[in-house]
C-alpha positions in Angstrom: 83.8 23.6 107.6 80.8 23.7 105.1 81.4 23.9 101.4 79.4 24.9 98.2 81.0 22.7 95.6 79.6 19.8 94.4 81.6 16.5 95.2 83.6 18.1 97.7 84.2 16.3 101.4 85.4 16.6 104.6 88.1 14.8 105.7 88.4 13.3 108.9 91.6 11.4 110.2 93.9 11.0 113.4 97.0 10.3 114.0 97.2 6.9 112.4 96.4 5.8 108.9 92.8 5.6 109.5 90.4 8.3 107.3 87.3 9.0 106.6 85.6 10.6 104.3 82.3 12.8 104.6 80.6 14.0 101.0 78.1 15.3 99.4 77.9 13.7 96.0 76.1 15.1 92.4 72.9 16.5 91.3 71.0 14.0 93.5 73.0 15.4 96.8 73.6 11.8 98.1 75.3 12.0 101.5 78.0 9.4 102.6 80.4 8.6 105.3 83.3 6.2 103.8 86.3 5.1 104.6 89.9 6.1 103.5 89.2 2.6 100.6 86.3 4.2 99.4 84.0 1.4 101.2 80.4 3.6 102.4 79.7 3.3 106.4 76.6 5.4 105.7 74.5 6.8 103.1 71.8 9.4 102.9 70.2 10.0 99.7 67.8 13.0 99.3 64.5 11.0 100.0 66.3 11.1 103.6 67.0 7.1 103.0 69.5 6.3 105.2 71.6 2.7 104.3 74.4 0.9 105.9 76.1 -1.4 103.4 77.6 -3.1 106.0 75.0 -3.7 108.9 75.1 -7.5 109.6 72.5 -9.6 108.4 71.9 -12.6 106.5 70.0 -14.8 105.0 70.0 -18.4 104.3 68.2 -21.7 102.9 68.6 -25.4 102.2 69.5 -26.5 99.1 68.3 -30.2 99.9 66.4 -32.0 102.4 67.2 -33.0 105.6 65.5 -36.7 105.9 64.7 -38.6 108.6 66.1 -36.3 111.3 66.3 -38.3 114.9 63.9 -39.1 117.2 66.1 -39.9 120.3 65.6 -36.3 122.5 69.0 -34.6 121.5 69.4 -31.8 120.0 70.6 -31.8 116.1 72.0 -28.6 113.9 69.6 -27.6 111.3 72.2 -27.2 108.1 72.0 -24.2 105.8 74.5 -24.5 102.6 72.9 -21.7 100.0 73.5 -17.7 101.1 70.4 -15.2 99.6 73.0 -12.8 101.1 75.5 -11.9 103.9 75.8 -8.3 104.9 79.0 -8.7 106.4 80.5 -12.4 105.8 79.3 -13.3 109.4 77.4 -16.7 108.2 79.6 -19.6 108.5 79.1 -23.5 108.5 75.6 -23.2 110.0 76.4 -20.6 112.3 75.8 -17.1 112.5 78.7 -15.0 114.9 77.8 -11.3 115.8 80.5 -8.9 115.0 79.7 -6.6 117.4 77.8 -6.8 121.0 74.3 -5.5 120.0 70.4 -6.6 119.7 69.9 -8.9 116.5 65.8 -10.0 115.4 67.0 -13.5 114.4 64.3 -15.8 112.7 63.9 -19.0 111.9 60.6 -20.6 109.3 60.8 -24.4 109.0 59.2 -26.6 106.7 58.8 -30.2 108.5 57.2 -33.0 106.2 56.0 -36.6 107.2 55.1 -35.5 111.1 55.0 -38.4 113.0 51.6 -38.4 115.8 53.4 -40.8 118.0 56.2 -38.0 118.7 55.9 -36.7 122.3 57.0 -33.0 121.2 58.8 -31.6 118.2 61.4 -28.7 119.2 62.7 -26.3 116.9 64.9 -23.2 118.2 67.5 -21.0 117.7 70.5 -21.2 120.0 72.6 -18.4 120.8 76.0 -18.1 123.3 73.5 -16.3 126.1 70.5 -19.0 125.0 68.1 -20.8 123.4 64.7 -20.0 122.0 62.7 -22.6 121.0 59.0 -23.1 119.6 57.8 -26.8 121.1 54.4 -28.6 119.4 52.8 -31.6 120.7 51.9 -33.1 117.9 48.7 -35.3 118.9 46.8 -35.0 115.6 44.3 -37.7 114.1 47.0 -39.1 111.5 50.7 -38.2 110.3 50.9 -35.5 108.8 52.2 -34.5 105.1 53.6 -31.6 106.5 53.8 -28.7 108.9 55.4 -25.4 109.6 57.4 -23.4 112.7 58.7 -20.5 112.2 59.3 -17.5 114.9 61.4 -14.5 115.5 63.0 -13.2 118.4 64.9 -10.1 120.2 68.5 -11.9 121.0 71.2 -9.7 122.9 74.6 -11.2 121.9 78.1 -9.6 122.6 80.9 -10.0 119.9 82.1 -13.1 119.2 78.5 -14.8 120.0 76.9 -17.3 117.5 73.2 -18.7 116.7 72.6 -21.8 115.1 69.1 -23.7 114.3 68.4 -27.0 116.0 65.8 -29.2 116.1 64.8 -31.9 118.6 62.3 -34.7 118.5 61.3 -37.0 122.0 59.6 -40.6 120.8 58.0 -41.6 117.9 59.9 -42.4 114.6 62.9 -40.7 113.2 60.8 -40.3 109.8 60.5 -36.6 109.6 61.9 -34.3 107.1 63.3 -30.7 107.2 62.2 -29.7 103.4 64.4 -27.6 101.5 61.9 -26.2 99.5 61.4 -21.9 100.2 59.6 -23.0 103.3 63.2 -23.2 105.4 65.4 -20.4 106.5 67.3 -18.9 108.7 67.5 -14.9 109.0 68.8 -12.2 111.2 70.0 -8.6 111.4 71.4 -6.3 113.7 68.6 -3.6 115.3 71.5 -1.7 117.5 
């Protein structure tokens, strides 16, 4: 049933201890859903802004290098060790696990100094429980290069309980390249639905 009072709410439970709150809140008419704690599921603010304080995402970066990652065609973990932020404390280790079965944009922007010409291919890519993406160069340039960069997004379906991690594989040449820490490396995702 509707109300006219400011602050008032509807109240929404069953037939365990579960609630949930929906409310209308001050001058500025903020809509949320939130749970019997108090924690907002959804808010609507009168711009028709529409947040979910919860959504998974996350965002991470090195703090250091990664030097002289190997050049023996196996596939190595990228590490991440410094949070910008983690929606919903689903970033672990180096490992991201989805809470819920769902379509995440997951992307990856590496910063690789010291590239070696005599490498065969350079693999970076983001695998996930269902698969692996990856974005493959061939690095056949006139002379090693300071450095260079591969980033890329993609669409991954995961169910619950998935993960995605970074890795990074190298066939031939010399194990003398570096994953920089500077801004240029990081891992990112979020869930679309």
């Amino acid at each position: 049933s509707g109300t006219t009072q400011e602050n008032a709410g509807i109240i929404l439970s069953n037939q365990d201890t579960q609630k949930w709150k929906i409310e209308k809140v001050g001058a500025a008419h903020d809509f949320f859903i939130q749970n019997a704690g108090g924690d907002i599921a959804l808010k609507i603010d009168q711009a028709r802004i529409v947040t979910l304080p919860a959504q998974p995402s996350f965002q991470v970066r090195k703090s250091g290098n990664q030097d002289n990652l190997a050049a023996n065609d196996s596939a190595q973990t990228i590490t991440f060790d410094t949070e910008v932020f983690d929606g919903n404390s689903d970033f672990t280790g180096n490992s991201f696990t989805a809470p819920v079965a769902g379509k995440y944009m997951l992307s990856i922007n590496t910063y690789l100094a010291s590239i070696d010409i005599d490498a065969a291919y350079i693999l970076v890519g983001i695998n996930t429980s269902n698969r692996s993406y990856y974005r493959l160069v061939a690095p056949k340039f006139t002379g090693d290069l300071n450095y260079y960069g591969i980033n890329f997004s993609v669409v991954a379906d995961m169910d619950a309980s998935d993960t995605a991690y970074v890795f990074y594989q190298q066939s031939g040449g010399a194990a003398q390249i570096d994953l920089a820490a500077s801004n240029g490396t990081h891992f990112s995702g979020y869930l679309l639905g």
